[in-house]
C-alpha positions in Angstrom: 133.6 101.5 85.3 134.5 103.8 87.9 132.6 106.9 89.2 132.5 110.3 91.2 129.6 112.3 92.3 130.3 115.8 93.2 127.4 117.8 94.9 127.4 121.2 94.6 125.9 124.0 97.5 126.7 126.1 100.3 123.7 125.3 101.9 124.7 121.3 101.8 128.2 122.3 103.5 127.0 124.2 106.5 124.0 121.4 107.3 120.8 123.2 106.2 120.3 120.4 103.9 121.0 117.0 104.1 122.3 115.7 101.0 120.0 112.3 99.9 121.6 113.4 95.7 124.6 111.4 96.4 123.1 108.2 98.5 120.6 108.3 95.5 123.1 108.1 92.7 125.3 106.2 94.3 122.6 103.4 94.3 121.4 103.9 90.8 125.1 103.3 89.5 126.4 100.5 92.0 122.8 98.7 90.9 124.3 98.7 87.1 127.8 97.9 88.2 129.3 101.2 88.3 132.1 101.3 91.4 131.3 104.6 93.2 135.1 105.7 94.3 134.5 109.1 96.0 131.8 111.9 96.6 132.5 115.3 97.2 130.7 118.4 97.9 131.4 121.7 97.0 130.7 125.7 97.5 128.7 127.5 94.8 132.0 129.2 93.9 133.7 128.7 90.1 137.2 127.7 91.2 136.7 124.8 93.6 134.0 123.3 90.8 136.9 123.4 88.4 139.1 122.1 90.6 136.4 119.3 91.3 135.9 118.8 87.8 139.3 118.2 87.0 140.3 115.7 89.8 136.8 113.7 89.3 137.9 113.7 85.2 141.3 112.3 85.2 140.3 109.8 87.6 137.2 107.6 86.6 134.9 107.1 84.0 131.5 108.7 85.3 131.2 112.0 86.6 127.8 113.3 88.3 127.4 116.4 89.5 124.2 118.0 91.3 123.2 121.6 92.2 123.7 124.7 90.3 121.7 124.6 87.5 118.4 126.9 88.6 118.6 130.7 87.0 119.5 132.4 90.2 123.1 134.6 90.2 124.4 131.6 92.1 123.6 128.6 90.1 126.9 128.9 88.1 127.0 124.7 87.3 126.7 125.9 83.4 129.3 128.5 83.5 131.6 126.1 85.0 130.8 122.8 82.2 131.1 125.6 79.6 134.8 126.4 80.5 135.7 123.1 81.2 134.4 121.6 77.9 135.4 124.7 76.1 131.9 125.1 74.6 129.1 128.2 74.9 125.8 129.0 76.1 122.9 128.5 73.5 118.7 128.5 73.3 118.3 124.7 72.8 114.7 124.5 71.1 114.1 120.7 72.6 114.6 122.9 76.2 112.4 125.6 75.6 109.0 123.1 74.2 109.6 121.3 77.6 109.6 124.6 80.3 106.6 126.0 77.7 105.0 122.8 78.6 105.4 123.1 82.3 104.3 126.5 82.6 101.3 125.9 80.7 100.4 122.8 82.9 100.7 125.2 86.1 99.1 128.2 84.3 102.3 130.5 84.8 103.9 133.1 82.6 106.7 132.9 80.3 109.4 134.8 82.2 113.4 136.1 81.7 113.9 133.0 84.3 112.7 130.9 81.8 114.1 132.2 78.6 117.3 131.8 80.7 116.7 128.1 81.6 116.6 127.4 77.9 120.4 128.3 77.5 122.7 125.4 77.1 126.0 124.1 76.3 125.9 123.7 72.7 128.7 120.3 72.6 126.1 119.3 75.2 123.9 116.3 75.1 119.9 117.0 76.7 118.5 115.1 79.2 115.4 116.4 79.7 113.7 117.3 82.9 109.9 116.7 82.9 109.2 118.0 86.3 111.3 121.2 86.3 113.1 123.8 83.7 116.6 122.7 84.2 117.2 120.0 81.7 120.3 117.6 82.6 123.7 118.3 81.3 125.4 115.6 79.2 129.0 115.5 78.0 130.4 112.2 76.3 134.1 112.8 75.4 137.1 109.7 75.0 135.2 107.3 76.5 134.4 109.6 79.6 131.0 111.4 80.8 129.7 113.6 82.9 126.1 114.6 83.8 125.1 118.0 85.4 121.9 117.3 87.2 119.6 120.0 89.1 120.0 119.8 92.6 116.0 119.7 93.3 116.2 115.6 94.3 112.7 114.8 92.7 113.7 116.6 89.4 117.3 115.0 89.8 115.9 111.4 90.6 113.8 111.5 87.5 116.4 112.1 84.9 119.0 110.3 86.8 116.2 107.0 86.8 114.5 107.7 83.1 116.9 109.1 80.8 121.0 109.0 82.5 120.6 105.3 83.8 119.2 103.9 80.4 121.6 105.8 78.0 124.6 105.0 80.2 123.5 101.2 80.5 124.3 100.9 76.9 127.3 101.7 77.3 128.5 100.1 79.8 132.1 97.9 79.9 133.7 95.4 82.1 132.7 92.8 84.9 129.1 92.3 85.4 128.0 93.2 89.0 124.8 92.2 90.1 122.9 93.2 93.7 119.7 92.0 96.1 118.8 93.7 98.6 116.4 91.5 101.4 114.8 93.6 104.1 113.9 92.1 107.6 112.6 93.6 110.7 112.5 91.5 114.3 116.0 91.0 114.6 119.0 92.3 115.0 122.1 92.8 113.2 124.2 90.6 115.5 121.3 87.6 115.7 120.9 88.0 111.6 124.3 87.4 111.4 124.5 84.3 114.1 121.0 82.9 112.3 123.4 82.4 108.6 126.3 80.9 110.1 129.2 80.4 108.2 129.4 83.2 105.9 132.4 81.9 103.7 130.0 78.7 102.5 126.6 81.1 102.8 128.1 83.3 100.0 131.1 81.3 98.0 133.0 84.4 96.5 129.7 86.7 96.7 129.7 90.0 99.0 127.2 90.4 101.7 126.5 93.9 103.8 124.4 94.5 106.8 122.3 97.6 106.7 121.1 98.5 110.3 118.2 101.2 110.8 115.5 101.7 113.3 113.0 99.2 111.0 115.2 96.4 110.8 118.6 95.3 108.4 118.6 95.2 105.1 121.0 92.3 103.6 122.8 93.4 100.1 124.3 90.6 98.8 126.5 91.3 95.8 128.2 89.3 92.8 131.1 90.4 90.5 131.5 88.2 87.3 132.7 88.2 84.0 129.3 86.7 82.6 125.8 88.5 83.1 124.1 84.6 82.9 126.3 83.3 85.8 126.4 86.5 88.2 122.3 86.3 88.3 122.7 82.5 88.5 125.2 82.8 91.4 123.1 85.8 92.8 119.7 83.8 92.8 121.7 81.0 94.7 123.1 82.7 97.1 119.7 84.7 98.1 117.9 81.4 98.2 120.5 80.3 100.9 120.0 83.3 102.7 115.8 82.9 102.7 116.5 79.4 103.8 118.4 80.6 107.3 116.3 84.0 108.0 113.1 83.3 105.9 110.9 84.4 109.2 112.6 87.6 109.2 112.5 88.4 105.2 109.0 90.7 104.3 110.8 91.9 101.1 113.2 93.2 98.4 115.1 95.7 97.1 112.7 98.9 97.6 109.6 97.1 99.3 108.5 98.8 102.4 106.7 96.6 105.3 103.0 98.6 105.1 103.2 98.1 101.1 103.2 94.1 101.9 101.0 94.3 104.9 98.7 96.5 102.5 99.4 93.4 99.4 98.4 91.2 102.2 94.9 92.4 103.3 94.1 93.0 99.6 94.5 89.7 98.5 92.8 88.2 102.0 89.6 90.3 101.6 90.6 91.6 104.8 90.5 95.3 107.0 92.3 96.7 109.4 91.7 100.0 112.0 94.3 100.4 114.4 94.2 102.2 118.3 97.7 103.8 119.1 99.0 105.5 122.3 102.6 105.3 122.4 103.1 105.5 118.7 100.9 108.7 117.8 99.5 108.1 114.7 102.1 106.6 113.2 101.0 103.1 112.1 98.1 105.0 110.3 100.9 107.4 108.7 102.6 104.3 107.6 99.5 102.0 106.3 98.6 105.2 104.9 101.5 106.2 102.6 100.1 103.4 100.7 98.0 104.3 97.2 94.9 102.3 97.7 95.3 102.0 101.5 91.4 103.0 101.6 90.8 99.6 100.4 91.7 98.2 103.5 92.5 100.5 106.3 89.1 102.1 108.1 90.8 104.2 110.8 93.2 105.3 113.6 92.3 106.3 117.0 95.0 108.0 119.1 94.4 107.1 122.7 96.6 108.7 124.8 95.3 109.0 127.9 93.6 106.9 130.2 90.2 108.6 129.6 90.4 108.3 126.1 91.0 104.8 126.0 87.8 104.0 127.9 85.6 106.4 126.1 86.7 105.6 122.8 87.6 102.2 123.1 85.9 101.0 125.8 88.5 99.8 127.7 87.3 99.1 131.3 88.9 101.8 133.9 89.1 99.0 136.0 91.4 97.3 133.9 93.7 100.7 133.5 93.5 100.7 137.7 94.3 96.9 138.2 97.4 96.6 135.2 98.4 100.2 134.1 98.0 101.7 130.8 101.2 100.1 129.8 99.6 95.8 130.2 99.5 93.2 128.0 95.6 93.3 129.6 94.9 97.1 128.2 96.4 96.1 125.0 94.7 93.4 124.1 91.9 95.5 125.3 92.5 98.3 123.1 92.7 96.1 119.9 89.8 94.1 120.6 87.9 97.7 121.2 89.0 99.4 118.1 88.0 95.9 116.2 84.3 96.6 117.3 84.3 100.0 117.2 84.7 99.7 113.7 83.8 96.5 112.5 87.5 95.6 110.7 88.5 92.1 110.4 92.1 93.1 112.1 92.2 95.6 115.2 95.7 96.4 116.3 97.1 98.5 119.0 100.2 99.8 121.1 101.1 101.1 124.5 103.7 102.3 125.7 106.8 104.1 127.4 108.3 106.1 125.2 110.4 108.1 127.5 112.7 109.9 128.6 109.8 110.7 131.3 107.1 108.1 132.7 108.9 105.0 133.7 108.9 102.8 136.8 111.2 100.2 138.0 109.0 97.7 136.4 107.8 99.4 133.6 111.3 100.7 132.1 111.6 103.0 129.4 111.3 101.5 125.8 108.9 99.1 127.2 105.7 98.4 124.1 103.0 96.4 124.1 101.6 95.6 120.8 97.5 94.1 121.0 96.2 92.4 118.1 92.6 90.8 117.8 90.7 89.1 114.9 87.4 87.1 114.7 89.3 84.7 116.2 91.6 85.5 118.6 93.0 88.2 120.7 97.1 88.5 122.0 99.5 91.5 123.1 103.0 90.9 122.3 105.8 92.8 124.6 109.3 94.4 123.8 111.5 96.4 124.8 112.2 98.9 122.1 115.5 101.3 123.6 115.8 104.7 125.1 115.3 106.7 122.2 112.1 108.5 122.1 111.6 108.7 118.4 113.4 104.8 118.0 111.3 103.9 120.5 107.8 104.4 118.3 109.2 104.1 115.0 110.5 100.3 116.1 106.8 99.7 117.5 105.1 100.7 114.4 107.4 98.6 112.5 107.0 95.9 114.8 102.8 96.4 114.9 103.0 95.9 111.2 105.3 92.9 111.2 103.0 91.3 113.6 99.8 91.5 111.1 102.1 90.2 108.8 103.4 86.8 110.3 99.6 86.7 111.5 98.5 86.7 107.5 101.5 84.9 106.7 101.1 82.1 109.7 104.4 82.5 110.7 105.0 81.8 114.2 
């Protein structure tokens, strides 16, 4: 089946907001085997979201369509279903129970908003919205559908996940397509794809995309078959053959994020961690945590930023700063081991750094990290050079902290 997301909103075409609604679907239906053919986004005017409408119908099998449905004057996404599926506005009871039950949770009036919100297209099929009052917008005719969804992405990610993907998996025709996604951080695009070699026999007739971001690559390897049984079969092969080559690399799957496994990690290890930062600000504690149940594990963060907080708050030796700079494999370690005994953790880990554009030497060049890392029984620094981009620059050290605990619990070398 082929699809066509169309996001509607003057605010998405002149940049206020970036639009995440499309990358979002677009998953959600390519994970099921739906081929995503175009995207388009549109002004909160009636004609062009006709004229959408009409081109997305003729050509695939899947519409989705964001934005437009709230109860201000220009949130016209009903009007505009309702004369394309020649149908009318009505109070749909199933509607009005669930925006009664979301103003009763939040202790808020009924209001002319919300007797509004509870108009919909009567040929219309609900999907309902349990975080907001504008349900989702189902029409099913000759084999076809569209969904109007609210543009609010939490509200749109919940139907789109708990009621659209469900009821539209049922229904689905055709080839089978079947995805995994591996994540790996510690190397780049061009080594990843030296380190598997000879695609052609790595993938035998399966698809494979590199991913690149400031973390690491994701690897989406894809199979198209005729047979659900044999796509997963091929599938599973292929991602074994792929673990084989880059299994160093690999922390993950699919949606797993690196501080959720370093977090998995400590748990089941009995193990804590606190962590010193300079260069990074705060955010390896941001990171470890966005994690529920982080407290489990994770004592603290101190940000050390200058010189004079280092030694006062993590003992590191002025001497040390004088002799090696701030930036040292030395101060570091030094920082790691402090934070270790400051707190009593079983892991102390730090970072130092030169994030730039400002600060850099001929020997100490910008994008230059060191990463400290101490336990009961050891203590080590790790160096890279991380780039020129500030915000790269400590997002890639973070990431890199993290990976470090991680071979450490893992014993990868």
């Amino acid at each position: 089946m082929k699809a066509e997301i169309i996001t509607i909103g003057d605010e998405l075409l002149i940049g206020q907001v970036v639009n995440t609604n499309q990358a979002y679907i677009a998953e959600k239906f390519t994970e099921i085997g739906i081929s995503v053919e175009r995207m388009v986004t549109v002004s909160d005017d009636l004609d062009p979201i006709l004229d959408a409408f009409r081109e997305a119908w003729n050509r695939v099998d899947v519409v989705a369509v964001t934005g437009g449905l709230g109860p201000t004057h220009d949130d016209i996404t009903k009007k505009a279903v309702c004369q394309f599926f020649g149908t009318s506005l009505v109070s749909r009871q199933e509607v009005r129970e669930n925006i009664e039950r979301l103003l009763q949770a939040r202790n808020l009036p009924w209001s002319p908003a919300s007797e509004e919100q509870t108009m919909f297209p009567a040929s219309a099929t609900v999907m309902l919205n349990r975080l907001g009052s504008a349900a989702g917008i189902l029409f099913e005719k000759e084999g076809k559908y569209l969904i109007a969804l609210p543009g609010v992405p939490y509200e749109m990610t919940a139907i789109v996940s708990e009621e659209f993907i469900p009821w539209l998996t049922k229904r689905l025709h055709g080839p089978v397509l079947r995805q995994v996604t591996l994540r790996t951080t510690g190397i780049s695009e061009s080594k990843l794809s030296g380190l598997l070699g000879d695609l052609d026999a790595l993938l035998q007739g399966a698809r494979l995309a590199f991913l690149p971001s400031p973390a690491g690559v994701r690897l989406r390897a894809t199979v198209l078959d005729t047979d659900a049984i044999v796509a997963e079969e091929r599938l599973k092969a292929v991602e074994s053959r792929i673990r084989e080559k880059a299994a160093r690399y690999i922390f993950g799957s699919s949606t797993n994020q690196l501080e959720e496994i370093v977090g998995n990690l400590l748990t089941e290890k009995g193990l804590t961690i606190s962590v010193a930062e300079s260069c990074t600000g705060g955010l390896i504690a941001d990171y470890l945590t966005d994690v529920s149940g982080s407290s489990g594990y994770f004592d603290r963060s101190v940000v050390a930023y200058s010189n004079k907080s280092k030694a006062e708050l993590l003992g590191v030796p002025a001497e040390l700063i004088a002799a090696y700079g701030a930036v040292s494999r030395e101060v570091a370690e030094a920082m790691a081991r402090g934070i270790r005994a400051a707190s009593g953790t079983s892991i102390g880990l730090s970072t130092t750094g030169i994030a730039g554009p400002t600060g850099a030497a001929a020997e100490k060049p910008v994008g230059l990290v060191w990463i400290g890392y101490a336990d009961e029984h050891l203590s080590l620094a790790v160096k890279l050079n991380l780039g020129n981009d500030r915000r790269r620059v400590k997002e890639r050290a973070a990431t890199a902290a993290l990976d470090l605990v991680r071979r450490k619990l893992m014993k990868i070398e």
